[in-house]
Steps between C-alpha positions, in 0.01 A plus 500: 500500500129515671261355181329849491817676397731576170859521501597778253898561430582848401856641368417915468265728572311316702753412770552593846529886544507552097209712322249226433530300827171646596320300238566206707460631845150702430386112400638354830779312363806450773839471439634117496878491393738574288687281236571445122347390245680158329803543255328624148323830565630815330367851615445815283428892574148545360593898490125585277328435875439749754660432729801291327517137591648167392382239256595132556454232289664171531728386238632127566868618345545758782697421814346787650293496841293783589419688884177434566268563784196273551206657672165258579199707439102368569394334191180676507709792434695395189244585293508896619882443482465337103350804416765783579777260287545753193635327146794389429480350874283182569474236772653148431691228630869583694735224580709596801843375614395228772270351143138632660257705300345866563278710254728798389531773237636404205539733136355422170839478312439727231542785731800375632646526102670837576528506856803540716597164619594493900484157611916545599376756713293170724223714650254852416665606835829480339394718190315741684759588765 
């Protein structure tokens, strides 16, 4: 990673292809890689957003790993990018398999209270197809 860039992880709407992925690409970000995040993440339907997506949170008794895609975007242009992130969503710290460290989404647990849960399902991808 070139000192001028951010590596952002995504697991929903904002991945390849999906409805949101143009969020990234209008700010120049490029495609890296795909991989999962570290054992401990759980992922919920946030179904109150339009359009649906997941919630993650991490949750140190889970054994669950989650898709995600990480995308490196011009750090001059995470501030533009900060700005379309709509509540319960925020940016924080992701721990991937191979034990690096991306900025991802992540939910404020109380909305994840009621939620369905779908970390068995692995991936967004897997919900949504």
């Amino acid at each position: 990673m070139k000192e001028n860039e951010i590596l952002i992880g995504v697991c929903g709407a904002h991945m390849s292809g999906l409805s949101l992925n143009w969020q990234l690409t209008d700010l120049d970000a490029t495609f890296v890689k795909q991989t999962k995040t570290k054992q401990g993440y759980r992922l919920f339907v946030l179904e109150n957003k339009t359009p649906i997506r997941p919630g993650m949170i991490y949750d140190n008794s889970s054994k669950g790993q989650i898709d995600v895609e990480i995308w490196s975007m011009p750090i001059e242009n995470f501030g533009k990018f900060m700005k379309q992130i709509q509540s319960p969503l925020g940016i924080g710290t992701v721990y991937l398999e191979d034990e690096s460290i991306v900025y991802g989404f992540l939910c404020e647990s109380d909305y994840i209270k009621n939620a369905k849960e779908i970390t068995e399902m692995k991936s967004w991808r897997n919900f949504i197809s």
